[in-house]
Every structure is written in structure tokens, then in C-alpha cells.
C-alpha positions in Angstrom: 89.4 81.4 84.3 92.8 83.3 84.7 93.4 86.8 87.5 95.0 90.1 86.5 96.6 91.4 89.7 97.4 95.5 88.9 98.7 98.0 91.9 96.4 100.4 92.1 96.3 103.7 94.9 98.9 101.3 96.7 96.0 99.0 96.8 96.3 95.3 95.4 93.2 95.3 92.9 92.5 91.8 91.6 90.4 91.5 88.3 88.5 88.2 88.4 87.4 86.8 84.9 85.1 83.5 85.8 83.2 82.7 82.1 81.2 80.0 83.6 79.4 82.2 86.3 78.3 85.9 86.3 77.8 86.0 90.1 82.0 85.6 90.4 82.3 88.4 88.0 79.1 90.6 89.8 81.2 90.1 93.1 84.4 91.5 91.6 82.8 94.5 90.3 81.5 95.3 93.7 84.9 95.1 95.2 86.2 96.7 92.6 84.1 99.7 93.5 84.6 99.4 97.0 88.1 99.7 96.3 87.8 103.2 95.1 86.2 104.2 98.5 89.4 102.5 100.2 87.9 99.6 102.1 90.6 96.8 103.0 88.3 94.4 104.3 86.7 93.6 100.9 89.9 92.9 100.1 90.8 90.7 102.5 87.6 88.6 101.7 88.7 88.9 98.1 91.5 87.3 98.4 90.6 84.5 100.4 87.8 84.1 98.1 90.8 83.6 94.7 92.8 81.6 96.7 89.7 79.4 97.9 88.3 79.3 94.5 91.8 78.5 92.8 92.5 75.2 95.0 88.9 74.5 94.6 89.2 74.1 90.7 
């Protein structure tokens, strides 16, 4: 597992690459796309979610 953080339209867009389950990676391409529209609250969940996940491992 490892996160690629990239500024994008002055919006933080977070990659997340989880090997052992395609459900992380269906989530992240669903923010991802939400993204484009400009939503901040998917982010917001987003984040919580790689900083929930990452003192989970």
C-alpha cells in the first residue's frame, strides 16, 4: 500500500493504491471523479479515510 498526493485545480487529489482490496481502490476512483466536478466534501471524507486506514495498518 503506499499514497501519491499530486495538486491538482488547487485541489489536493490523493491516489490510493490498496493491492489487497479492490473496494479501496473502487472508492478512490469515485472521489477521483468527484473531484473533477469540484466537491470538497469527498475530500474531506477522503482524507480521514487515509489517515484512518494508515494508523489502522
Amino acid at each position: 500500500k503506499y499514497f501519491v498526493v499530486q495538486e491538482k485545480e488547487k485541489t489536493k487529489v490523493i491516489y490510493i493504491y490498496e493491492f489487497r482490496h479492490n473496494s479501496v481502490l473502487s472508492l478512490n476512483q469515485i472521489a477521483w471523479r468527484r473531484n473533477i466536478s469540484g466537491s470538497k466534501k469527498i475530500w474531506i471524507f477522503m482524507e480521514f479515510f487515509v489517515l484512518n486506514s494508515f494508523c489502522n495498518e
